[in-house]
PDB file with SEQRES, HELIX, SHEET and CRYST1 records, atoms N, CA, C and O in Angstrom:
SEQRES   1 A   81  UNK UNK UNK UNK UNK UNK UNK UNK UNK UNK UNK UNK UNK          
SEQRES   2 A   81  UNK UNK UNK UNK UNK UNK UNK UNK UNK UNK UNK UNK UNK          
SEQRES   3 A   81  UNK UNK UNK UNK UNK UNK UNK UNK UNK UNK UNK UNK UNK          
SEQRES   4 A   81  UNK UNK UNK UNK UNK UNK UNK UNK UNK UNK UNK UNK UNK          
SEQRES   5 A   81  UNK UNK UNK UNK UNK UNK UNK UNK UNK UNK UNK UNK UNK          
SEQRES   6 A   81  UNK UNK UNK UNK UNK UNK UNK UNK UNK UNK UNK UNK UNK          
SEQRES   7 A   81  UNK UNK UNK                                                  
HELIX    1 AA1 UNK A   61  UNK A   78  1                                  18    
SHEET    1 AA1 3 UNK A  14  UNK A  24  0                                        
SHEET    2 AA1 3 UNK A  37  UNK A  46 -1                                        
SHEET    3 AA1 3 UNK A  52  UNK A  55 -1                                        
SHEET    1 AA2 2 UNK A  37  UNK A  46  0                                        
SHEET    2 AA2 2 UNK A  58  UNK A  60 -1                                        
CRYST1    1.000    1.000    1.000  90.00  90.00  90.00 P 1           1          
ATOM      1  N   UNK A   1     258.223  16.125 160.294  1.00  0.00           N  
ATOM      2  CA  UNK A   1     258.594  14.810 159.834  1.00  0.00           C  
ATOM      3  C   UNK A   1     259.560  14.952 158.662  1.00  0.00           C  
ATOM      4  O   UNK A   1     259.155  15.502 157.637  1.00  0.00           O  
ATOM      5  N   UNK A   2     260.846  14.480 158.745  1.00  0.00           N  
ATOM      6  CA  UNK A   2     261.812  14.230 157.771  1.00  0.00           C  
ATOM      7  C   UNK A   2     261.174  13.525 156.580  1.00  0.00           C  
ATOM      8  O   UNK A   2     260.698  12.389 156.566  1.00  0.00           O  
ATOM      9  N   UNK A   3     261.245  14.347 155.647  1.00  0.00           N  
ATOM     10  CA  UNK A   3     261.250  13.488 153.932  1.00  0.00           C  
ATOM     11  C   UNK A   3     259.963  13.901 153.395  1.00  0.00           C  
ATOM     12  O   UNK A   3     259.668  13.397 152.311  1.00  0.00           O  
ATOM     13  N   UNK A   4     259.073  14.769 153.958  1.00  0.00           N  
ATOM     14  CA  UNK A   4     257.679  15.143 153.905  1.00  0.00           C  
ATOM     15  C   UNK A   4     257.569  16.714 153.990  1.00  0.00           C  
ATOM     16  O   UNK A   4     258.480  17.476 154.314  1.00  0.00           O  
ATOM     17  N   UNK A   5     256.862  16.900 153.795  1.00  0.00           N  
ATOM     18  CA  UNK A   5     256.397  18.580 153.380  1.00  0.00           C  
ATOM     19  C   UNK A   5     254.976  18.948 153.022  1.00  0.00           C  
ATOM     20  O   UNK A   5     254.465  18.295 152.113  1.00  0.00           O  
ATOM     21  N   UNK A   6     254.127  20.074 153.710  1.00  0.00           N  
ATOM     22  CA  UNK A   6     252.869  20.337 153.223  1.00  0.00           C  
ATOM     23  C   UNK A   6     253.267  21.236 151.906  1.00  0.00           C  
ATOM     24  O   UNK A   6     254.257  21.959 152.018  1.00  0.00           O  
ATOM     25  N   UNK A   7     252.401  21.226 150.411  1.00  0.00           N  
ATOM     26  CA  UNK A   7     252.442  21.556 149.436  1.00  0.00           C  
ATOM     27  C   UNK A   7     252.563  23.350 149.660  1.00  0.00           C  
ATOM     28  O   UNK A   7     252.147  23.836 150.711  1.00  0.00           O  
ATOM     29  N   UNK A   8     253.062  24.084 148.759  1.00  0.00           N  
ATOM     30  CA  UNK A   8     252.628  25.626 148.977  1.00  0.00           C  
ATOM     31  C   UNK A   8     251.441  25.851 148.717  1.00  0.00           C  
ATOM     32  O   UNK A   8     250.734  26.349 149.593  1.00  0.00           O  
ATOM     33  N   UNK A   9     250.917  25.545 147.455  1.00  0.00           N  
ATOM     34  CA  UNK A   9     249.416  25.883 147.459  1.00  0.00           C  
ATOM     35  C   UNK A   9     249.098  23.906 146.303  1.00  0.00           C  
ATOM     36  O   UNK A   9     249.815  23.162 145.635  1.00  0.00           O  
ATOM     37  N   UNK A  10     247.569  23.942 146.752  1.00  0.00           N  
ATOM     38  CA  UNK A  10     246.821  23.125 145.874  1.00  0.00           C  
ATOM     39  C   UNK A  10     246.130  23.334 144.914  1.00  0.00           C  
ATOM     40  O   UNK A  10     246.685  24.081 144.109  1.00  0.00           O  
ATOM     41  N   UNK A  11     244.988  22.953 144.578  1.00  0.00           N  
ATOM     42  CA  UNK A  11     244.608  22.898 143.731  1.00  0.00           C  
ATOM     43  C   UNK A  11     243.214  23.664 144.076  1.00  0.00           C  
ATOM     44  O   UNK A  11     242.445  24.186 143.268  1.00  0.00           O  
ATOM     45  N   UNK A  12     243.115  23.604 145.231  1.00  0.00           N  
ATOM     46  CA  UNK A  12     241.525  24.231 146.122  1.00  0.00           C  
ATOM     47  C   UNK A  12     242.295  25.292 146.786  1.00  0.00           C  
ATOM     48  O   UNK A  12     241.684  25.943 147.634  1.00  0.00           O  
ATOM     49  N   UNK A  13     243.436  25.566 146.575  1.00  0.00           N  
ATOM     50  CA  UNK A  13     244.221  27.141 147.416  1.00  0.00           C  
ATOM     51  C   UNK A  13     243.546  28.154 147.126  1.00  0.00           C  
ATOM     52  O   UNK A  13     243.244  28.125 145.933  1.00  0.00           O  
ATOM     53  N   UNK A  14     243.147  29.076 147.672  1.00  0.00           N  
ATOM     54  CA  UNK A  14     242.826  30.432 147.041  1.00  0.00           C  
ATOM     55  C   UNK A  14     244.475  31.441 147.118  1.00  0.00           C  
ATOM     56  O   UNK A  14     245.271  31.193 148.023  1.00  0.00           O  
ATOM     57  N   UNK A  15     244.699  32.235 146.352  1.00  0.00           N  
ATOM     58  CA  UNK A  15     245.915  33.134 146.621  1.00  0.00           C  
ATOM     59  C   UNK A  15     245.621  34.282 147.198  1.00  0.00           C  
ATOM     60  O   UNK A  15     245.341  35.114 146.334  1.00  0.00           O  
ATOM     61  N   UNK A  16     245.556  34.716 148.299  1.00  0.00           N  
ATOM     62  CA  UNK A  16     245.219  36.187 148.817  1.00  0.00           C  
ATOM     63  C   UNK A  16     246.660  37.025 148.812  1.00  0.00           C  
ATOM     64  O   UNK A  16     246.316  38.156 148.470  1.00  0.00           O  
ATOM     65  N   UNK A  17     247.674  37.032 148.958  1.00  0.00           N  
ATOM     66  CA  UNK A  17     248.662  37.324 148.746  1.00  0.00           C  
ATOM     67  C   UNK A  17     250.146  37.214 148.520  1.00  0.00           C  
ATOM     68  O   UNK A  17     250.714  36.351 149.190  1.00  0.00           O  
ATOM     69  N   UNK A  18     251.004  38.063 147.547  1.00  0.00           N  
ATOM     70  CA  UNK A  18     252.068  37.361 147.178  1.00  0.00           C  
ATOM     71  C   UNK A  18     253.155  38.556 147.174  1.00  0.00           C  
ATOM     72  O   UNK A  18     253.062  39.286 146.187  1.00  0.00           O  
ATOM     73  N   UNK A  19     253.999  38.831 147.943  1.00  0.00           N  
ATOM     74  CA  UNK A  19     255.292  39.425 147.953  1.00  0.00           C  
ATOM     75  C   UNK A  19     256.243  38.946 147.795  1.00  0.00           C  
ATOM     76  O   UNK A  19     256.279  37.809 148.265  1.00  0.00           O  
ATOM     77  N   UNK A  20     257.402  39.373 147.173  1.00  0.00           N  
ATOM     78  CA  UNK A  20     258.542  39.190 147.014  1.00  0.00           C  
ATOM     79  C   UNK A  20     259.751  40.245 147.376  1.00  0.00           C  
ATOM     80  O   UNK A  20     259.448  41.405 147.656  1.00  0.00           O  
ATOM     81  N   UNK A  21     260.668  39.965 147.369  1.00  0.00           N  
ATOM     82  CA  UNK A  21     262.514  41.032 147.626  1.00  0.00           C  
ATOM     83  C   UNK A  21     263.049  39.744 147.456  1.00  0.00           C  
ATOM     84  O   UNK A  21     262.839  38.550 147.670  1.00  0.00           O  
ATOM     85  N   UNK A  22     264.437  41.155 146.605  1.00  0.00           N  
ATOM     86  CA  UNK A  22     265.501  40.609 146.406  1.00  0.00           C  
ATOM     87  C   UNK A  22     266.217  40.750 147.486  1.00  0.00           C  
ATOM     88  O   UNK A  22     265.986  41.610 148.337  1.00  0.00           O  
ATOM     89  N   UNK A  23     267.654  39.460 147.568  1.00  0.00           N  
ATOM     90  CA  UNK A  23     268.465  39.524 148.496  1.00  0.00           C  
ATOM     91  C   UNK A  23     269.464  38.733 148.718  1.00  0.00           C  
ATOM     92  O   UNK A  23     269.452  37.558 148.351  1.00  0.00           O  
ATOM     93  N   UNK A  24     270.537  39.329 149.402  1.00  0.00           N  
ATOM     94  CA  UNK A  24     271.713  38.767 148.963  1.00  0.00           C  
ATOM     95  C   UNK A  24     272.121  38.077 150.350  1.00  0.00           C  
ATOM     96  O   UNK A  24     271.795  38.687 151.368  1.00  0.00           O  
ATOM     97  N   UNK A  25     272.802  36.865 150.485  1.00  0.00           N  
ATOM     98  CA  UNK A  25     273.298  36.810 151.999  1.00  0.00           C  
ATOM     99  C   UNK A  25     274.888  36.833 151.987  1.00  0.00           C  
ATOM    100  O   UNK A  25     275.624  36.237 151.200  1.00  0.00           O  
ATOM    101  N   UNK A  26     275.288  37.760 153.173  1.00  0.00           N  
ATOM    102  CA  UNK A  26     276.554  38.117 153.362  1.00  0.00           C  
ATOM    103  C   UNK A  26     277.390  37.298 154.471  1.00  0.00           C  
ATOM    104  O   UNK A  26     278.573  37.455 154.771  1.00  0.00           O  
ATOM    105  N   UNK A  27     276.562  36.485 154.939  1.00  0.00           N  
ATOM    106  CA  UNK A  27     277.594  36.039 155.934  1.00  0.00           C  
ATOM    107  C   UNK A  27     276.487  34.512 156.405  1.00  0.00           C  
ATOM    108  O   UNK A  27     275.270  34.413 156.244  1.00  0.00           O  
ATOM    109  N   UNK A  28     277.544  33.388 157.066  1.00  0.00           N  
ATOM    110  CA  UNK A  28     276.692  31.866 157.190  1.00  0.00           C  
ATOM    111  C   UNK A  28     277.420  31.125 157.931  1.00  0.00           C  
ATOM    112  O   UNK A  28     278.477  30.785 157.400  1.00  0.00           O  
ATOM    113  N   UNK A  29     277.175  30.617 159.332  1.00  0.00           N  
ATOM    114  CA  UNK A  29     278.072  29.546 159.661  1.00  0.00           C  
ATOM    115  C   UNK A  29     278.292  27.849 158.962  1.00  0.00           C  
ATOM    116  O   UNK A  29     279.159  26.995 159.144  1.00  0.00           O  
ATOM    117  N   UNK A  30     277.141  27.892 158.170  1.00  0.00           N  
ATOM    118  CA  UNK A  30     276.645  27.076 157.344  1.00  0.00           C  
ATOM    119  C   UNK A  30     276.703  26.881 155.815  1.00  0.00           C  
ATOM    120  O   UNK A  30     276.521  25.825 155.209  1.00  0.00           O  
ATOM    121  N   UNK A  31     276.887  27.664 155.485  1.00  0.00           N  
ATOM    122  CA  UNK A  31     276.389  27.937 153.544  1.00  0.00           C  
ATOM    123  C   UNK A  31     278.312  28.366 153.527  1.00  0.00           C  
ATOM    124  O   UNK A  31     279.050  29.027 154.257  1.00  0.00           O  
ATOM    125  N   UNK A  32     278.529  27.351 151.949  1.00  0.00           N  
ATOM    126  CA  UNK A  32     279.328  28.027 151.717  1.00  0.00           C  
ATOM    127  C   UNK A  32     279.695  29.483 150.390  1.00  0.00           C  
ATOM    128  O   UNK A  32     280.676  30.162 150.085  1.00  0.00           O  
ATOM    129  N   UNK A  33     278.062  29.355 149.885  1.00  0.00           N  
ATOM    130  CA  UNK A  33     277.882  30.071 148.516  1.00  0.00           C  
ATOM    131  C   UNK A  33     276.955  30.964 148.907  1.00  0.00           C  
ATOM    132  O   UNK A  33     275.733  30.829 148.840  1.00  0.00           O  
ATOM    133  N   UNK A  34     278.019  32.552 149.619  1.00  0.00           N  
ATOM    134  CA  UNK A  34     277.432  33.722 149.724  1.00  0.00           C  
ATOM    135  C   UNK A  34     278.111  34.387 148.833  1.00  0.00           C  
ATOM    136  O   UNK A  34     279.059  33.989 148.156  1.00  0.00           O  
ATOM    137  N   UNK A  35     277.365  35.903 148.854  1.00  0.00           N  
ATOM    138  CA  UNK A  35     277.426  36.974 148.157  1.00  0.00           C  
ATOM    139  C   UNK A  35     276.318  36.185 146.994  1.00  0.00           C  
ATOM    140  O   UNK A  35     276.148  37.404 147.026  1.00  0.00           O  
ATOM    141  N   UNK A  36     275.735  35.702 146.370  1.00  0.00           N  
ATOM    142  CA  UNK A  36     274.542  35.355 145.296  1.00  0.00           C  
ATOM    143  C   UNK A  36     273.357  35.943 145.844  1.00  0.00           C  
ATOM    144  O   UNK A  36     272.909  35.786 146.980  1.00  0.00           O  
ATOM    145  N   UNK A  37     272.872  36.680 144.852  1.00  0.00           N  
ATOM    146  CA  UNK A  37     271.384  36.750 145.135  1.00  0.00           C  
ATOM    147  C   UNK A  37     270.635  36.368 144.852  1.00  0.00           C  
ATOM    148  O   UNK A  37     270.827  35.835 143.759  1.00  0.00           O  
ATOM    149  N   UNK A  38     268.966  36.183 145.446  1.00  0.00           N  
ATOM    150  CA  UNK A  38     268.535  35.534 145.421  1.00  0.00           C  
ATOM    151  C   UNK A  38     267.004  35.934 145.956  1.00  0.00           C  
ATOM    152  O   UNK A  38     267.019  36.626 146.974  1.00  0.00           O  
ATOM    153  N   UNK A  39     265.631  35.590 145.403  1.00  0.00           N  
ATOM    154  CA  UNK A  39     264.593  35.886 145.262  1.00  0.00           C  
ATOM    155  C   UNK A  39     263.714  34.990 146.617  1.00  0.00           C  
ATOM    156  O   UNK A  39     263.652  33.761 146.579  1.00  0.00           O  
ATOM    157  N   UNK A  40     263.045  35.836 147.825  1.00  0.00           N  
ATOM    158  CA  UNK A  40     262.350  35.573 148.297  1.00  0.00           C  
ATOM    159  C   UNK A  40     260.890  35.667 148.133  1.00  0.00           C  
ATOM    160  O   UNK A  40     260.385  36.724 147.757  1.00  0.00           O  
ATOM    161  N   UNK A  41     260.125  34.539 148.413  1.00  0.00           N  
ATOM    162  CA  UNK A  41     258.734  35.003 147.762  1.00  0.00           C  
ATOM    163  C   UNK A  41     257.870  34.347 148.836  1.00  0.00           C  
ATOM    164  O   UNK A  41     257.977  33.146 149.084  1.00  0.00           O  
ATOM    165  N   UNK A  42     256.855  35.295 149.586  1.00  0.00           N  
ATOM    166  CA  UNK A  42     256.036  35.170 150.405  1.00  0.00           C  
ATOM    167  C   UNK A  42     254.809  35.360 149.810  1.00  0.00           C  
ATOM    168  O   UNK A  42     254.488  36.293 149.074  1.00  0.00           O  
ATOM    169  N   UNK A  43     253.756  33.887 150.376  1.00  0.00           N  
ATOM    170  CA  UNK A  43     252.565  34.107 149.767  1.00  0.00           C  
ATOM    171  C   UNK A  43     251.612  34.134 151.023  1.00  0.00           C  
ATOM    172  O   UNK A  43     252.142  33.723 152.056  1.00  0.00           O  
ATOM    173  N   UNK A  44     250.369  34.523 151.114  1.00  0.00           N  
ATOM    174  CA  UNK A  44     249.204  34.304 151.754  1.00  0.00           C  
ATOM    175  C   UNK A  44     248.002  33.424 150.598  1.00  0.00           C  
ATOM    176  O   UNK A  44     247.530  33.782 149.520  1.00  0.00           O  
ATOM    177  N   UNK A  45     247.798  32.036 151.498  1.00  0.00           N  
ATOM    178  CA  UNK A  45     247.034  31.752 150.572  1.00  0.00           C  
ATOM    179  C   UNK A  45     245.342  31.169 152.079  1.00  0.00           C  
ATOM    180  O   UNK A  45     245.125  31.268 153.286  1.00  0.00           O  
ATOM    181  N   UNK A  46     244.686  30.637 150.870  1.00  0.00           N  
ATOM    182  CA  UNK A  46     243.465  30.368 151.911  1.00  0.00           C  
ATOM    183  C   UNK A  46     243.319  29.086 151.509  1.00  0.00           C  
ATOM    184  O   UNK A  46     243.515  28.757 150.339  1.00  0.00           O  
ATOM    185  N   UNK A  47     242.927  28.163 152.535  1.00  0.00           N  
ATOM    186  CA  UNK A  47     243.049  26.646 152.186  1.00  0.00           C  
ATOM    187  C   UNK A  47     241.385  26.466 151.954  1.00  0.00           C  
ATOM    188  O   UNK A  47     240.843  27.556 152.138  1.00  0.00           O  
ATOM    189  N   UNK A  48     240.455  25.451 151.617  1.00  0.00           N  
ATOM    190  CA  UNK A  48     238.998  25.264 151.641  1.00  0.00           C  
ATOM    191  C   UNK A  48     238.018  25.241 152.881  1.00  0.00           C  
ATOM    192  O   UNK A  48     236.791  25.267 152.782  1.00  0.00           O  
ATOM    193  N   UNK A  49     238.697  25.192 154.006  1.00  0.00           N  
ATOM    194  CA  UNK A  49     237.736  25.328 155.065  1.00  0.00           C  
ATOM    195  C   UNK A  49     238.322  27.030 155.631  1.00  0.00           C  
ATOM    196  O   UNK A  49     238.448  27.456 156.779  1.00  0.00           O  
ATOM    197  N   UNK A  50     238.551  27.620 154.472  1.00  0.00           N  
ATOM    198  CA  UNK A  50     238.619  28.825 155.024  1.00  0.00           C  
ATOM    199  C   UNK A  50     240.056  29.732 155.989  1.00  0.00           C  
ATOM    200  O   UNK A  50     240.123  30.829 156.542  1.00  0.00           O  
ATOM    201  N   UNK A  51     240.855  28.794 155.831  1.00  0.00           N  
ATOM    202  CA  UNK A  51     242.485  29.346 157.119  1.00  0.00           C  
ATOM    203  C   UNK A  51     243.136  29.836 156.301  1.00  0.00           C  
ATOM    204  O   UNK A  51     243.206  29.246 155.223  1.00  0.00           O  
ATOM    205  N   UNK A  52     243.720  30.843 156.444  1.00  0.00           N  
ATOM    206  CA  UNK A  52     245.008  31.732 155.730  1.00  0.00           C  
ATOM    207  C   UNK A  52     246.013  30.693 156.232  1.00  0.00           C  
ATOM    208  O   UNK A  52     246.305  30.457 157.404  1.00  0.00           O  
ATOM    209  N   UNK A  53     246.463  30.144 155.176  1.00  0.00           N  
ATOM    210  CA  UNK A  53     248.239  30.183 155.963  1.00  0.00           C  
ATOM    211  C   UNK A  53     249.235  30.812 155.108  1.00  0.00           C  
ATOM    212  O   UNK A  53     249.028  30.936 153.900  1.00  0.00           O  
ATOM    213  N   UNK A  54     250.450  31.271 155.742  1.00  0.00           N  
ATOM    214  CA  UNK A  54     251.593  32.094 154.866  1.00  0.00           C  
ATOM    215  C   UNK A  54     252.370  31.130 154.712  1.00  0.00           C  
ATOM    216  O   UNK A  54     252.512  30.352 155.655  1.00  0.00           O  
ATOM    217  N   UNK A  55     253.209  30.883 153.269  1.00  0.00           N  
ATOM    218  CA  UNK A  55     253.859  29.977 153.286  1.00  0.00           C  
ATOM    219  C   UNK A  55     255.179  30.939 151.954  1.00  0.00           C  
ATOM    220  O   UNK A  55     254.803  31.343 150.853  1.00  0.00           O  
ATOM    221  N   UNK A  56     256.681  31.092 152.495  1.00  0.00           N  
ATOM    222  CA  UNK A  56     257.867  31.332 152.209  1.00  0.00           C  
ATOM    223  C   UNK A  56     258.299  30.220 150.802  1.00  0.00           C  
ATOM    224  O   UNK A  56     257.735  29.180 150.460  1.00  0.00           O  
ATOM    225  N   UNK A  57     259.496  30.909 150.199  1.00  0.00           N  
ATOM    226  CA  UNK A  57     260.521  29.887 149.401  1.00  0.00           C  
ATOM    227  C   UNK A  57     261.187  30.926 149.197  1.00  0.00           C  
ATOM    228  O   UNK A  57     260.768  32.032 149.537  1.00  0.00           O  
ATOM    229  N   UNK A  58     262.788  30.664 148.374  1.00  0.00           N  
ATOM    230  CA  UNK A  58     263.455  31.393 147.952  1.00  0.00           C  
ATOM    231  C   UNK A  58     264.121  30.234 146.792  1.00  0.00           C  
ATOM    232  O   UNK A  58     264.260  29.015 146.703  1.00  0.00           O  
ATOM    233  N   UNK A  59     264.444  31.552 145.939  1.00  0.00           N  
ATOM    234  CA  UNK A  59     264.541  30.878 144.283  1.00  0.00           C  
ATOM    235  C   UNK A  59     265.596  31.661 144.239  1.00  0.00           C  
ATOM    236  O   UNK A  59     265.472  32.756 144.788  1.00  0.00           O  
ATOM    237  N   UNK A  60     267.027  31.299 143.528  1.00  0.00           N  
ATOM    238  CA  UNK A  60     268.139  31.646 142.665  1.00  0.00           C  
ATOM    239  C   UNK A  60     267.418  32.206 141.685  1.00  0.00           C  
ATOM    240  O   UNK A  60     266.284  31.957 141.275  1.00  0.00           O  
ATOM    241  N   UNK A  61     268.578  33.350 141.216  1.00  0.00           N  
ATOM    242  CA  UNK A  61     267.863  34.343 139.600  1.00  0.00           C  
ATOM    243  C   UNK A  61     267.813  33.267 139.167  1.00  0.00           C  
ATOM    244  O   UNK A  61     266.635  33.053 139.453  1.00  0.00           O  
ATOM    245  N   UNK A  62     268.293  31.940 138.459  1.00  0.00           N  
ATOM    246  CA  UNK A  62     267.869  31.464 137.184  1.00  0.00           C  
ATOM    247  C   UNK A  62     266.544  30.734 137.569  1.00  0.00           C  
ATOM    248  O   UNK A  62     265.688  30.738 136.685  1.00  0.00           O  
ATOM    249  N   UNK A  63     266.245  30.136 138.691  1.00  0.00           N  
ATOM    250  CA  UNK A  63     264.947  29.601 138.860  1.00  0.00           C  
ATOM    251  C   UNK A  63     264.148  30.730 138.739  1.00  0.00           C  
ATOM    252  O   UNK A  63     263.341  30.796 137.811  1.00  0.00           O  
ATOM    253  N   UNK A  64     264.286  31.831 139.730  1.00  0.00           N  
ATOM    254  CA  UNK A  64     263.300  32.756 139.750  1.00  0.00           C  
ATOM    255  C   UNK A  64     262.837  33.737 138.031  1.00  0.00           C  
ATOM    256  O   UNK A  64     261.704  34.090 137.706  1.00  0.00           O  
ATOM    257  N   UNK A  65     264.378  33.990 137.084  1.00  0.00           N  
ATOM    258  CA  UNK A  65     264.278  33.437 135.450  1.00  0.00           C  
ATOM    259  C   UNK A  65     263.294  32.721 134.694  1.00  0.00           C  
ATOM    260  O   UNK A  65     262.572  33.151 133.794  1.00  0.00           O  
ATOM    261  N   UNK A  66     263.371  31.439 135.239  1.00  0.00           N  
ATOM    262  CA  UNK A  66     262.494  30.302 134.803  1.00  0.00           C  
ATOM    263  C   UNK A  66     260.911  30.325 135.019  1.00  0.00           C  
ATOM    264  O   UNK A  66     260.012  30.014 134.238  1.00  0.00           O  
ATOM    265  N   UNK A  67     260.863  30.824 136.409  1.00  0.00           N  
ATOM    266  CA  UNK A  67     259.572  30.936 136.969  1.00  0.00           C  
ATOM    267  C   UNK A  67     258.878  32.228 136.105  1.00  0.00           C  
ATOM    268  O   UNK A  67     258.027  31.832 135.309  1.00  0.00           O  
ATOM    269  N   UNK A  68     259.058  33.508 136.116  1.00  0.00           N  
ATOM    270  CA  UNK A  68     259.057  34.199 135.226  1.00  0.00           C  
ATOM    271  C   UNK A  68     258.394  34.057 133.996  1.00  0.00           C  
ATOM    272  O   UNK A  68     257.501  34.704 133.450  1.00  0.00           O  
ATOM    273  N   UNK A  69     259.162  32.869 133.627  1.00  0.00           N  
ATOM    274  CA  UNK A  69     259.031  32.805 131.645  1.00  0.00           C  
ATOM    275  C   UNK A  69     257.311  31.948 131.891  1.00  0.00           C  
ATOM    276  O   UNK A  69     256.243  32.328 131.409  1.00  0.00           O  
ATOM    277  N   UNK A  70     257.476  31.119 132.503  1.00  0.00           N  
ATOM    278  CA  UNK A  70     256.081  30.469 132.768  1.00  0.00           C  
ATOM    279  C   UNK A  70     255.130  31.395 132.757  1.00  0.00           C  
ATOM    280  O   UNK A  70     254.329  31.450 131.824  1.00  0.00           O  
ATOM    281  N   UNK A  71     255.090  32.313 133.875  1.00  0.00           N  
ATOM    282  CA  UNK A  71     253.840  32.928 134.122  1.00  0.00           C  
ATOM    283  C   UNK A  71     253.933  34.036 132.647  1.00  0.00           C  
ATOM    284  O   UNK A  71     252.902  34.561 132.226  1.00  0.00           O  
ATOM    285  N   UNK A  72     254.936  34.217 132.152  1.00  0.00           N  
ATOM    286  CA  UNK A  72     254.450  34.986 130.722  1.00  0.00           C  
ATOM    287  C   UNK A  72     254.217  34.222 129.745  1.00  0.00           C  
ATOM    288  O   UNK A  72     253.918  34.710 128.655  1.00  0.00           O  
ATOM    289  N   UNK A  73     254.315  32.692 129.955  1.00  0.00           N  
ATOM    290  CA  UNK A  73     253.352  31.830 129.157  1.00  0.00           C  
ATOM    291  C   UNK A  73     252.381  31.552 129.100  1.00  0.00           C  
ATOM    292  O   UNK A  73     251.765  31.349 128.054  1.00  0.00           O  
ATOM    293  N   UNK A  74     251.783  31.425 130.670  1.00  0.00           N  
ATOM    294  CA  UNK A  74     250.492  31.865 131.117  1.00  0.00           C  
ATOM    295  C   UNK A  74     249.731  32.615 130.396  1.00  0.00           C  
ATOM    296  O   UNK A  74     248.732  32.297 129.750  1.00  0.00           O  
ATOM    297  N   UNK A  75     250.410  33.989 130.569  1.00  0.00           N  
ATOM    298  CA  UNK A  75     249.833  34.792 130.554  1.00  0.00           C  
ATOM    299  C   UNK A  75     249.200  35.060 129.367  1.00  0.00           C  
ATOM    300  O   UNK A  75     248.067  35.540 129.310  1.00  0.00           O  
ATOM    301  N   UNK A  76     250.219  34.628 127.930  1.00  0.00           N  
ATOM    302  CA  UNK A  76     249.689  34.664 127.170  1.00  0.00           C  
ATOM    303  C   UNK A  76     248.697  34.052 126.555  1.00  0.00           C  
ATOM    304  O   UNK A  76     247.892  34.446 125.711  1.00  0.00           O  
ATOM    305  N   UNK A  77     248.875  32.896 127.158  1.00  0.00           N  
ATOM    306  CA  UNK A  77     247.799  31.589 126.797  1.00  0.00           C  
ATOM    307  C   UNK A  77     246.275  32.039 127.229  1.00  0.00           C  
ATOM    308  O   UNK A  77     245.321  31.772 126.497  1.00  0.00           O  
ATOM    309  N   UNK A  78     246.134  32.682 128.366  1.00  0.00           N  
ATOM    310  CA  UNK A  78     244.837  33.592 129.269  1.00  0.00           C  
ATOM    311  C   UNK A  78     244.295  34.544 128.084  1.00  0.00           C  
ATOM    312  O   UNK A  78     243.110  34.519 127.754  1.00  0.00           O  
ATOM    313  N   UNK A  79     245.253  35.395 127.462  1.00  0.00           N  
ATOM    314  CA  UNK A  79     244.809  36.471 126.225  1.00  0.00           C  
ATOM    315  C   UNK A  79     244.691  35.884 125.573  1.00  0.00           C  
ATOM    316  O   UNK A  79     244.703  36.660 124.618  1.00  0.00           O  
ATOM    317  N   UNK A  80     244.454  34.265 124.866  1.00  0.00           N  
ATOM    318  CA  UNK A  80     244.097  33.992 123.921  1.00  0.00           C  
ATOM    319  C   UNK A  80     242.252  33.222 124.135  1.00  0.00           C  
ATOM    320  O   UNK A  80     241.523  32.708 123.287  1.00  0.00           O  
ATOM    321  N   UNK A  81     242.087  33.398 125.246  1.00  0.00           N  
ATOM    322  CA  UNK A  81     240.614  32.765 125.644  1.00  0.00           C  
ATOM    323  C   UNK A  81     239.696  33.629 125.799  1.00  0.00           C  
ATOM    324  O   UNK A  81     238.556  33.271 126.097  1.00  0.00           O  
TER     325      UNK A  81                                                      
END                                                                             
């Protein structure tokens, strides 16, 4: 359905797994902004009645930058509890 999307993870997600690569695309009949690279990130998560689903994104360095600085805000905020 156009204009709609299931979330990557919720709030009841469990995270079972999370990979990432870098990568560049070289060629597009479509895109006109190649040669940039750019951060793929694959997760496995588990929903509450128990189903794995895998769910993809890809982030530009400065988002994937951004994303970054968060989780070392996180992180620090966790070492202070």
């Amino acid at each position: 359905m156009e204009g709609t999307s299931e979330p990557v993870l919720d709030a009841s997600s469990r995270l079972i797994d999370f990979q990432w690569k870098l990568g560049m695309a070289v060629s597009s009949d479509s895109c006109r902004s190649l040669k940039y690279p750019y951060v793929a990130v694959m997760l496995k998560v588990m929903d509450p009645a128990g189903q794995v689903k895998s769910r993809s994104f890809e982030m530009t360095i400065p988002q994937f930058q951004n994303f970054y600085r968060q989780f070392k805000e996180i992180a620090a905020v966790i070492e202070t509890v």
